[in-house]
N, C-alpha and C positions, 0 to 999 in steps of 0.2 A: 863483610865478614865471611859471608859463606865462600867466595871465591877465593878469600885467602887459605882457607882450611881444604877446598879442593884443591889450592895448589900445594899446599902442605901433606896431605895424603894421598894424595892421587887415585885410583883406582881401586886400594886395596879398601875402599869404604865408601859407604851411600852418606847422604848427609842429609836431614829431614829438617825442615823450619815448622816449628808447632807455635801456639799461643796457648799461654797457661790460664788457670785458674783467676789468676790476678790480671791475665790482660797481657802482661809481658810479652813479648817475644823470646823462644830458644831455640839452639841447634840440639840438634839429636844428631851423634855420630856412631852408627852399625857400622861392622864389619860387612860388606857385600858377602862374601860368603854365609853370609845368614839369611839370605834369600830360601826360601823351602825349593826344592825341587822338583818339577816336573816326572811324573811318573814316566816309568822307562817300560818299555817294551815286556820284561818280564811280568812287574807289575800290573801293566794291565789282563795279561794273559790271567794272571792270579784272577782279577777281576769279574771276567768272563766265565772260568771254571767254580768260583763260589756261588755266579747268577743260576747256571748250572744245576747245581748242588742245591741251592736255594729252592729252583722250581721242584726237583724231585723230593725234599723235605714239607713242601708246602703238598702235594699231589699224596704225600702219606698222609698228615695232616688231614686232609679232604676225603680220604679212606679212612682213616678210625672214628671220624665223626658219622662215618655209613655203617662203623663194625666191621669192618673187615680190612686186610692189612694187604696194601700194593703189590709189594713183593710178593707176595704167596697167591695172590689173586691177579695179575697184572693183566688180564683181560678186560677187568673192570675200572680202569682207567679214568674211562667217561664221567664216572660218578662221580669221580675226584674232582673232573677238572673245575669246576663254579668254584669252588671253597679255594682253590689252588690258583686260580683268576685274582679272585679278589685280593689275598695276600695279598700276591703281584702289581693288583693294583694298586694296594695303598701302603706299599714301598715305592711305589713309582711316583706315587701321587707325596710322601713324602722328601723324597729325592729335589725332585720339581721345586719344591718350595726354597729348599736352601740353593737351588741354581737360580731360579727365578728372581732371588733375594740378592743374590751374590753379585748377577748379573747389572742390578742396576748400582753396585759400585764400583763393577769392573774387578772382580775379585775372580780368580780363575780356583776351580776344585780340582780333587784326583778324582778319577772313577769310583763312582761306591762301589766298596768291599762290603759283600752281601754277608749274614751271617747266618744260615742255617741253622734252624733247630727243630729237632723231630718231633718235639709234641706241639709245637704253636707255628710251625712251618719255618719262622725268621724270627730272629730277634733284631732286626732290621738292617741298617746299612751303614758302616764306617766310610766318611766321608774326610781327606784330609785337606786344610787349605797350599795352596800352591801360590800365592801370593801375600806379602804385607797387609797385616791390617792397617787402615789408619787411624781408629780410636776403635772405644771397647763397645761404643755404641753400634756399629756398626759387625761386630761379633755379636751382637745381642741380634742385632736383626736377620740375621744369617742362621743363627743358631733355632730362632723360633721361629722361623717360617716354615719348615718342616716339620716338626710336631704336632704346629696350627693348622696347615693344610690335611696334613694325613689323619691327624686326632679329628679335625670338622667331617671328613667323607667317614671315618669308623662312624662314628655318631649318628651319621645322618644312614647308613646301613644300617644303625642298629634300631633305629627309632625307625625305619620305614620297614624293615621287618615284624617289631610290637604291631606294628597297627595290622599289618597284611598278616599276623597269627588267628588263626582260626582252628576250633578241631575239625582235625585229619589233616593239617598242616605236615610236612613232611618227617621231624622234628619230634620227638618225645623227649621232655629233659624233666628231670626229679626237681619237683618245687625248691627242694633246699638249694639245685646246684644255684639258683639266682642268692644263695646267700652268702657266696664267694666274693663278692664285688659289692660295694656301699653304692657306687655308677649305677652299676647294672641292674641291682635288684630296686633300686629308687625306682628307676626310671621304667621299670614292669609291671612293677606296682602303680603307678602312674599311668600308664598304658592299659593296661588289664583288667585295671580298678581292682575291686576286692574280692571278685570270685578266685582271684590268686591265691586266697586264704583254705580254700575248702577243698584244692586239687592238689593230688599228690602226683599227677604227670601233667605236664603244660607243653601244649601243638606249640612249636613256634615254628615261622618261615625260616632257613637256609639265611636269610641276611642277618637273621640277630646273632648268631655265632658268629658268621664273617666281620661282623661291627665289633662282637666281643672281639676278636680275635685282632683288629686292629685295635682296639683299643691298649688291651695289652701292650700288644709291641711296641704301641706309641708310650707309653706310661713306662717302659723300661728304660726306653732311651730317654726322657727327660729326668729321669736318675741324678740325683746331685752328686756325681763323680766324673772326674778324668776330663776327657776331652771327649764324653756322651754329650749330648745336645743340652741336655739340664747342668754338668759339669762345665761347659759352656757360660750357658746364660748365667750361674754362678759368679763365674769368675766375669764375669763381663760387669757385673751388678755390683757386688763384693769384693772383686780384688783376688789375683794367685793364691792368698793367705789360707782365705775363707775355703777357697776352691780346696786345695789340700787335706783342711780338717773335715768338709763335708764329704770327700773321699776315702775317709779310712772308718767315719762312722757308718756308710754305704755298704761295706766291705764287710763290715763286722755286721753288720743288722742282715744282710744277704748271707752269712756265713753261719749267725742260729737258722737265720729259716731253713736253711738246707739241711738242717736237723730231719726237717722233715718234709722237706721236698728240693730232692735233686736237682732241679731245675734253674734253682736259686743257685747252687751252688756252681752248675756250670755258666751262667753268666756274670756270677761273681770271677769266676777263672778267667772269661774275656776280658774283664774291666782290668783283671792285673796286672795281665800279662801284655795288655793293647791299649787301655785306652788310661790306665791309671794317673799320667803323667796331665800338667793342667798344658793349655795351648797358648805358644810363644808371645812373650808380650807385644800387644800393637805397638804401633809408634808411637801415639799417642796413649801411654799406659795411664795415665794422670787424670784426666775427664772423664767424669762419670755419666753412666745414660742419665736421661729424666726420669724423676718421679713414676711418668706413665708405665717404661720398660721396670721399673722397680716393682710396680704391681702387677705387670702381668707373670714375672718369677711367681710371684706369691700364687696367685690363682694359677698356673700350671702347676706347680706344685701340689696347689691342695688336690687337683681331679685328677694326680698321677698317684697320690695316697687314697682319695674315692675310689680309684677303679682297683688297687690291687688289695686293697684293704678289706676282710671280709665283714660283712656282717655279722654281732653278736645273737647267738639265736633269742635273747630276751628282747632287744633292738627288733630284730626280725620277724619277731609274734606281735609286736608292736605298730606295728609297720602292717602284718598282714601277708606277711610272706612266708608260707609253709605254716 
């Protein structure tokens, strides 16, 4: 059958043999021109200039957590640079994981498109695929290898800095800023025990901000919108459908809080303008992952609401924190 449909269309179409639900056999008939494209010369130039762009936003970044601002001080560079490292590392170490992923199905990327931002250094890196899926499982596993990777090294920054805090650690942070994060202030309290209750400034080591700071950016990108890595595993789990509607409630809950923090609101403006759209159906649009990839959605989800989500200050006295 399929050699007569090759010789029926020729060229102008790929022609995919799946097995369904029921076992069946089916053709699936694309258009070859639906093939994604290969980044071009321009595009990667783009690429390079946002990495760029990225390190001097991450090197600012690493200067306002010293109090003092790069530009106006550019001598002091050096101080920057650990905080401005680590970003770097754990966008790379994010990266890694969706190549690493992609690689053992033979699935080719474009260059991450870095994305700068001046108070958390990056809001990470848009990655496009350059090849067909073959089912949506395999979108899932592509999608969560980077979040997994980069989200485990934040963590493990962040927890190996609690323990190496001590006073005269380098670090002075207001007891409440650990009330910003449900992640973060748990897991200090946890660390710190409860004399966390009776200080109003707390030493921490240089890695529990750079863990915070990955964490963040990991917890942005698993975002249930578009074609973000959470928008992803969405649509991989759930179907185009679902992906669509958890994208425009994303939009709207990022667009109160930018009520009152700008920040929200300019990465609500990247998701609309970039990455809004859900990502091309596999071949196999019909198979769904297993059960297992069904619960790991669930649990990245919840510790991308733990870490951005703050603590209630009644919670927070409760807790022992401030």
């Amino acid at each position: 059958m399929t050699a007569q449909l090759e010789e029926r269309f020729g060229d102008r179409y790929r022609l995919f043999l799946i097995t369904g639900p029921d076992e069946r056999p089916a053709v699936i008939v694309l258009p070859s021109t639906s093939d994604p494209k290969p980044a071009n010369l321009p595009r990667r130039i783009l690429a390079g200039v946002l990495a760029i762009a990225t390190l001097i936003t991450s090197l600012e970044t690493g200067a306002l957590l010293r109090d003092f601002t790069l530009f106006q001080q550019p001598g002091r560079w050096p101080e920057a640079l650990p905080t401005a490292l680590a970003i770097i590392a754990i966008l790379a170490a994010h990266e890694l994981g969706h190549r690493w992923q992609a690689r053992q199905y033979q699935i080719k990327l474009s260059p991450p498109f870095s994305l700068p931002a001046w108070q958390i250094g990056s809001f990470g890196t848009l990655t496009q695929f350059e090849s067909l899926l073959p089912n949506r499982s395999v979108l899932f596993d592509i999608a969560f290898a980077g979040p997994a990777v980069g989200g485990l090294l934040s963590l493990a920054m962040l927890l190996v800095g609690l323990v190496l805090s001590h006073p005269g650690s380098p670090y002075q942070l207001p007891v409440e800023f650990f009330q910003e994060s449900v992640l973060v202030g748990t897991l200090t309290r946890a660390v710190l025990g409860p004399g966390l209750q009776t200080m109003d400034l707390v030493d921490v080591d240089p890695l529990v901000l750079m863990g915070w700071l990955g964490l963040v950016i990991t917890a942005l990108n698993v975002m249930p919108a578009g074609r973000l890595d959470g928008g992803r595993l969405i649509q991989a789990v759930y179907g185009r459908k679902i992906t669509g509607r958890t994208t425009v409630v994303t939009l709207i809950i990022l667009t109160v809080v930018a009520l009152g923090n700008p920040l929200a609101l300019y990465w609500a403006a990247l998701i609309l303008f970039l990455q809004r759209g859900e990502e091309r159906p596999c071949i196999d649009d019909i198979s769904e992952p297993d059960d297992a990839r069904a619960a790991l959605v669930l649990l990245i989800l919840f510790l991308m609401l733990a870490t951005l989500l703050p603590l209630p200050p009644s919670l927070a006295g409760r807790l022992g924190i401030g």
